[in-house]
Steps between C-alpha positions, in 0.01 A plus 500: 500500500213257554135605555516320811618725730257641739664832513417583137106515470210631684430327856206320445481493887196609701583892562790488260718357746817360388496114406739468858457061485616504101825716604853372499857729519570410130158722408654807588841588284313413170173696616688818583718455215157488236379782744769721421533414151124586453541819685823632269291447163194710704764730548670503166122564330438785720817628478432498106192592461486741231229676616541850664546419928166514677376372829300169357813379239796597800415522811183272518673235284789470759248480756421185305789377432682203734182336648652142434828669650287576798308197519805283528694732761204516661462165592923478544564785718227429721570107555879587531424686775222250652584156444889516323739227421833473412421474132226774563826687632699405214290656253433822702879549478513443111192659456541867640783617328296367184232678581663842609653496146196461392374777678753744359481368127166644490551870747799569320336433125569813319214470248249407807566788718537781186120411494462505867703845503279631227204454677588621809617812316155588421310319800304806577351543136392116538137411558578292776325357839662615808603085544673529143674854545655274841567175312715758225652691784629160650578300201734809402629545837555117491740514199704837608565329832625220307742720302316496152665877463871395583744434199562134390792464722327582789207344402677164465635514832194587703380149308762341629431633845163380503606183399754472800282651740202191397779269567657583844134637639391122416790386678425669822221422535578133435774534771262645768214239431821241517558610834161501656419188334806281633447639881361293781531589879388109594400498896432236745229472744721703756572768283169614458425705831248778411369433199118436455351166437424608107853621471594153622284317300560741159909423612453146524296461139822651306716313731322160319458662174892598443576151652569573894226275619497574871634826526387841433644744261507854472543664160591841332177553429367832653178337645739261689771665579322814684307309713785236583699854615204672668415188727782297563690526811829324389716804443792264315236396279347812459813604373612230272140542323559899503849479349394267227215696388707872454749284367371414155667545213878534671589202613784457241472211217297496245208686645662780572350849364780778607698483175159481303402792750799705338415405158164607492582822625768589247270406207189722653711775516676525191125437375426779638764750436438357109166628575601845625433452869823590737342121689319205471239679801445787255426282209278270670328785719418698206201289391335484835305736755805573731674614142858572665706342765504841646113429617537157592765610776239818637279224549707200675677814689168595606381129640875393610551724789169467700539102443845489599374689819213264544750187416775624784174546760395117386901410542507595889168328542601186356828488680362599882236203444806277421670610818147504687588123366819428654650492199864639408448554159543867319197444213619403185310471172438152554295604844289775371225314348475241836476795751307719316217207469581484901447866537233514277335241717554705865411814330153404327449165614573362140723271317516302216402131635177656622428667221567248231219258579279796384650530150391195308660540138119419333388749737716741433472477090105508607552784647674640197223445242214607752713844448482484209165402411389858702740730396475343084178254491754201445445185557714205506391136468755179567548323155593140544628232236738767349851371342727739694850521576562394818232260691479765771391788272134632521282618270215758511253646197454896627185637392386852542153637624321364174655185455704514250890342485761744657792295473649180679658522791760229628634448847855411556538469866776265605881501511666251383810423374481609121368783550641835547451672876330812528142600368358658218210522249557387137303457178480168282312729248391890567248699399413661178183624296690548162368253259245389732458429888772344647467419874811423707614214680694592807690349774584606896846278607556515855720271684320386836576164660250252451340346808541111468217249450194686391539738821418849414773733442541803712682794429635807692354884528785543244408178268119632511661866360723344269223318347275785470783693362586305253101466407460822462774469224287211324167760540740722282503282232188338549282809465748660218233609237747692238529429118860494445704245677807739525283676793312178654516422847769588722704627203538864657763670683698272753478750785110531385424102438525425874194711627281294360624209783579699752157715532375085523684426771343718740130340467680198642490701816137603502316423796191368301742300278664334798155376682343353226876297370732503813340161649675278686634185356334247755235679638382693237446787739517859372862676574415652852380877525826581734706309267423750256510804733859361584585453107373857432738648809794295382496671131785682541679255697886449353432725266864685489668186459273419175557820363881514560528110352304643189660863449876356548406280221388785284770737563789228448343428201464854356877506640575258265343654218621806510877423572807439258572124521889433425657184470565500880144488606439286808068458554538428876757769489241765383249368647613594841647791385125598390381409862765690669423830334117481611622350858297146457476328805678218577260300637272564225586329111375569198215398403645352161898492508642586210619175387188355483273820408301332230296773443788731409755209295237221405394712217437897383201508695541682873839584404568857655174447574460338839347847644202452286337314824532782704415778225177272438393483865561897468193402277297241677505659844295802335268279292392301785426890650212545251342201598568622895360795447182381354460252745467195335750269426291381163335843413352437171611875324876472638516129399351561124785759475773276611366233287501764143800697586766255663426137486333491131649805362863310419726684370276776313623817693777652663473362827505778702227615263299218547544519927380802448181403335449300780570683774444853394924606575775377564607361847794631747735255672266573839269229432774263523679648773149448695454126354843418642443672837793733430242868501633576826882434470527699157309799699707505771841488293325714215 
């Protein structure tokens, strides 16, 4: 071990940022190997501390503990994801198994979690804060879930589940990355009927860049896909495009996930039934909001039949505008997206190529921070000269109301090859007021195509959400103002973490918001007033098919969870097994197939947890209310209690207890109901 590596000492970067320029692959085994090794002998001294268990010596210590651990896999994990390489990929295959053993060498320490136990025994005679008495109730919930209490055999093999489980969730989500990455739909000049002139121009750009000068390619990535489906009017195309995109992850070879699929199921559920739980659901559900699988049904039973009504009424409009056509085509899956934007359009006068030009990507992350500067007193200021990862990464210093450093915010906008599809909100280093004030630096990855040659990049209505989605997630651990980094940020419940993004989402849609940022890309000229009229009318436009996409996905992947897996276990199999028994419609496909459902087999972390969406717009939909009903979108009282209770508040409460500090109780499913249009169905079938 040299002294060289960049890994191993304090950045010396402005805002702590990781040296990215000074990083090569070879940093990265010896830098999580010293960060382990310097996390066991933390470990060890706590663990042998002959002292008497308090909260400062055990429980504040391992709060300390593994900060070069989490300084190295912060920077790994994140540029894995962002910017990999094969020998980035090599390592994140030897790596997790390494570090899940890790993991489990210090929950199932004996000596460690006697202490743990021993203060937990007697938590209520401690003089604790209410964010301690949480930080004890989680670190010992932490190790129980981890087995700490099961005999040595069992113990041993949960560790070697863990281990397994690292390995093949790696390797999914290797093989679905694989996929999306090696894709290209390349087009000529007469294949390209219907699609706007950015689409075009965005086509022809990755066409150059992946060495089809002259042609135009479409890609798996969500941002080009959708809108290559929605506009073009070659059905074969449409199709091949369609079939390649639900197809990831089963296309047999080496990228294939079904036998992984089957793996991963077996292990989480004799996990769980080591654990106590009769399935992997009840295991995972128990340390949420929902709680049991039981209440995760009432609630998808309660949105799934008035959106399958809604989705068959959108069904027979589709298909008489495709015989108003001429056409002699039953709608497929492939045709949905195409004649709903085509319906959409005769209905409300709107589609996609008209509104795009009003969704400038600089505008729209304007828009974003002007939110947040009135709802929070943010503000956000470009920083330029920065060493960052990728030369398309932006940086911003975030301020609040009195000047001082929030955190730094970084901008990851653009697919590309090495990076993984999708979008989410990460941290490079989170927040923490322990041994002093430590300000996070976060990151937003989205995955929009880049608009060649300086020309600005325009997104759809959906982009413009996504975005302000996922930047509500970076407010969550920007504005995290906690002591203990076990409850920073967006470390809270998963079917609680996303209300913080989708409550965001729906200032996108403000009227106010829209005619001071919606401008149009030439002219400059303010969206039009009708425009927004016609936007406003068209809310709950294709609403049932959005809600059966999302709700199939959730209920075939609570299926899976809570279902034997024998040796015989066929994915696709069960997977339209699933559908049949909550009579999906054919022409409608799930919104993430099961063979490529990274946020169920790419990791622990939505696993039996795909609902959480829904159960957190149960959420959102009645936060956005108090604002409604005080009618102001920024009012100063409502916002100051969002700001202490959910976005800074991290982890410190119960969740439900801390909604309820918000909002004064606890919402009912109506809100949502209302939000998706669906009041009136569930009335009339109540």
């Amino acid at each position: 071990m040299t002294t060289e590596n960049p890994l191993l000492s304090a950045s010396t970067e402005a805002f702590g940022l990781p040296p990215f320029g000074a990083l090569k692959p070879e940093h990265y085994r010896p830098a999580f190997e010293a960060g382990m090794a310097e996390n066991l002998a933390e470990i060890a001294r706590i663990a042998a501390d002959p002292s008497p268990p308090d909260f400062e010596n055990t429980i504040a210590a391992l709060e300390r503990s593994g900060r070069l651990l989490a300084r190295v896999g912060g920077v790994f994990w994140n540029l894995a994801a962002t910017d990999t390489t094969p020998e980035l990929q090599e390592i994140e295959r030897d790596i997790s198994g390494a570090l899940a053993r890790h993991e489990n060498e210090i929950l199932l320490n004996a000596a460690l979690f006697a202490r743990v136990d021993a203060l937990y025994a007697r938590r209520d005679a401690l003089a604790s804060t209410p964010e301690q008495a949480r930080v004890l109730e989680l670190t010992h919930k932490r190790f129980l879930r981890a087995g700490a209490k099961l005999d040595e055999n069992a113990k041993r093999r949960m560790a070697e589940i863990s281990e397994r489980l690292a390995n093949l969730t790696t390797s999914f989500a290797q093989n679905v990355l694989a996929d999306e990455a090696d894709y290209l739909l390349l087009l000529e000049e007469s294949d390209l009927d219907g699609l706007s002139e950015d689409f075009r121009a965005a086509a022809a750009h990755v066409a150059r860049e992946r060495g089809a000068p002259g042609k135009y390619a479409v890609t798996l990535a969500r941002s080009s896909v959708e809108i290559f489906l929605q506009s073009s009017t070659r059905r074969d195309l449409r199709d091949i495009a369609f079939r390649a995109w639900a197809s990831r992850g089963e296309n047999g070879g080496a990228t294939d996930n079904r036998a992984l699929i089957a793996e991963i199921l077996r292990l989480r559920e004799e996990r769980a039934r080591l654990s106590g739980f009769a399935s992997f659901a009840a295991y995972k559900l128990d340390d949420t909001m929902a709680k049991t699988p039981k209440a995760v049904r009432e609630l998808l039973d309660r949105v799934w039949a008035p959106a399958l009504a809604a989705a068959k009424a959108e069904r027979d409009d589709l298909q008489a505008l495709a015989e108003r056509d001429g056409a002699n085509v039953a709608i497929t899956a492939s045709d949905w997206r195409h004649y709903a934007e085509r319906v959409r359009k005769e209905r409300y006068d709107l589609d996609q190529a008209e509104l795009r030009p009003y969704f400038q990507l600089d505008a729209m992350i304007a828009a974003a921070f002007h939110v947040a500067e009135r709802l929070f007193g943010l503000s956000f200021v470009e920083v330029e000269g920065l060493d960052l990862y990728h030369q398309s990464v932006r940086a911003f210093d975030v301020r609040d109301a009195k000047g001082e450093h929030v955190a730094l915010f970084l901008g990851d906008y653009f697919a590309r090859a090495s990076k993984r599809g999708g979008a989410w909100m990460s941290e490079f280093r989170s927040q923490e007021n322990l041994d002093g004030r430590i300000r996070p630096i976060v990151v937003n990855v989205l995955n929009f195509s880049q608009a060649p040659d300086g020309a600005p990049t325009l997104l759809s209505l959906d982009d413009a959400r996504t975005l302000f989605h996922e930047f509500g997630h970076a407010l969550h651990g920007m504005l995290s103002d906690v002591t203990y980094p076990l409850v920073a940020g967006t470390s809270v419940a998963r079917d609680f973490v996303e209300l913080p993004s989708q409550l965001y989402e729906h200032w996108l849609l403000e009227p106010e918001i829209l005619r001071a940022f919606a401008r149009h890309a030439e002219t400059g000229a303010p969206i039009p007033e009708d425009m927004l009229e016609r936007i406003a009318k068209s809310r709950h436009f294709n609403q049932g098919f959005a809600s059966v996409e999302f709700c199939a996905s959730a209920y075939v992947d609570l299926d899976l969870h809570e279902s034997a897996i024998d040796e015989n276990f066929d994915a696709l199999r069960f997977e339209r097994e699933s559908l049949a028994r909550i009579s999906m419609p054919q022409e409608i496909v799930m919104r993430h197939r099961t063979p490529h459902f990274t946020h169920v087999f790419a990791g622990d972390g939505y696993s039996a947890g795909y609902y959480s969406y829904l159960w957190a717009e149960t959420l959102d939909a009645d936060a956005y209310e108090a604002f409604v009903e005080a009618g102001d979108p920024f009012a100063p009282q409502i916002a100051e209690r969002l700001r202490r209770f959910i976005y800074a508040a991290g982890g410190t409460q119960d969740p439900a207890q801390a909604y309820v500090a918000f909002r004064g109780r606890m919402p009912s499913v109506d809100a949502l109901l209302r939000q998706r249009g669906f009041a009136e169905q569930s009335q009339k079938g109540a």
